[in-house]
C-alpha positions as semicolon CSV with decimal commas, in nm:
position;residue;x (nm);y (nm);z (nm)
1;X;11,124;9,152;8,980
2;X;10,969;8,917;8,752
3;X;11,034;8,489;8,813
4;X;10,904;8,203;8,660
5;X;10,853;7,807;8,756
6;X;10,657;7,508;8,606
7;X;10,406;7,313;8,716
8;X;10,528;6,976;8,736
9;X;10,322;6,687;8,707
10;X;10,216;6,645;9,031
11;X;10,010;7,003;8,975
12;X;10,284;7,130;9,196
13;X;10,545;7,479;9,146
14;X;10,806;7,609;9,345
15;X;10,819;7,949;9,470
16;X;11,179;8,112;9,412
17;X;11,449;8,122;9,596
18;X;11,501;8,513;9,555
19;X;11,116;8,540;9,624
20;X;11,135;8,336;9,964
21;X;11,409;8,490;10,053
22;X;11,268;8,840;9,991
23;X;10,924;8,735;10,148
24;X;11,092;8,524;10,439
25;X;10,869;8,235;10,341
26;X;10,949;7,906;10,493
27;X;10,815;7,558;10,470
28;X;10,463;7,552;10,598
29;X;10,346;7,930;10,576
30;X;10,041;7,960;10,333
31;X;10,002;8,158;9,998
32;X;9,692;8,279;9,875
33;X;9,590;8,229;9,529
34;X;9,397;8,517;9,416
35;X;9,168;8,484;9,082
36;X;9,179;8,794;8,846
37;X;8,996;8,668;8,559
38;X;9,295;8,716;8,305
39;X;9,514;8,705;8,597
40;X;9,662;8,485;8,933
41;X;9,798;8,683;9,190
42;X;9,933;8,449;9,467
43;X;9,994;8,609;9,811
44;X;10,133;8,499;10,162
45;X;9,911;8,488;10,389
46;X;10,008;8,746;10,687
47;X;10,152;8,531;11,025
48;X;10,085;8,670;11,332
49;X;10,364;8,765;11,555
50;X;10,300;8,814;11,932
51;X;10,327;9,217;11,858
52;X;10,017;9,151;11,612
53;X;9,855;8,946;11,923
54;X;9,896;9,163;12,199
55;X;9,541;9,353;12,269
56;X;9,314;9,106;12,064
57;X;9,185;8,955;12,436
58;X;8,998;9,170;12,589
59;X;8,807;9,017;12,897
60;X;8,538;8,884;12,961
61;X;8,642;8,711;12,599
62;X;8,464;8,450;12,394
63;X;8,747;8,178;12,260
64;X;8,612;8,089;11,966
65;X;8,519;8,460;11,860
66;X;8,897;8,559;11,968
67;X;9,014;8,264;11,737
68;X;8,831;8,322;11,464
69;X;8,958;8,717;11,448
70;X;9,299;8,591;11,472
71;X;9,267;8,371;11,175
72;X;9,170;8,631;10,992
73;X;9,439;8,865;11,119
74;X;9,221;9,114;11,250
75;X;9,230;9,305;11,606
């Protein structure tokens, strides 16, 4: 599937519709803008759903450790 947008004035694009859709993006979840060198991939940023969650705490458990893996997706 191939899409395109503009970037309007304000340095801003639009991600679309069929995209979102396909992706379930909503307003607020984050993309990633990868540079390639002759490329941009731009990809969204995994959320974390309480499945991805559960087993990350593991006591005695340092908060800002446990935080910081969560951020970064990892278990």
């Amino acid at each position: 599937m191939q899409s395109e947008t503009r970037i309007s004035k304000g340095h801003q694009v639009v991600v679309p519709a069929q995209i979102r859709k396909r992706h379930r993006l909503d307003p607020g979840d984050v993309l990633v803008w990868e540079d390639r060198g002759n490329e941009i991939r731009v990809v969204p940023r995994k959320r974390l759903t309480r499945e991805d969650i559960t087993g990350i705490v593991s006591f005695p458990a340092d908060a800002v450790e446990l935080k910081r893996r969560a951020q970064r997706g990892g278990k």
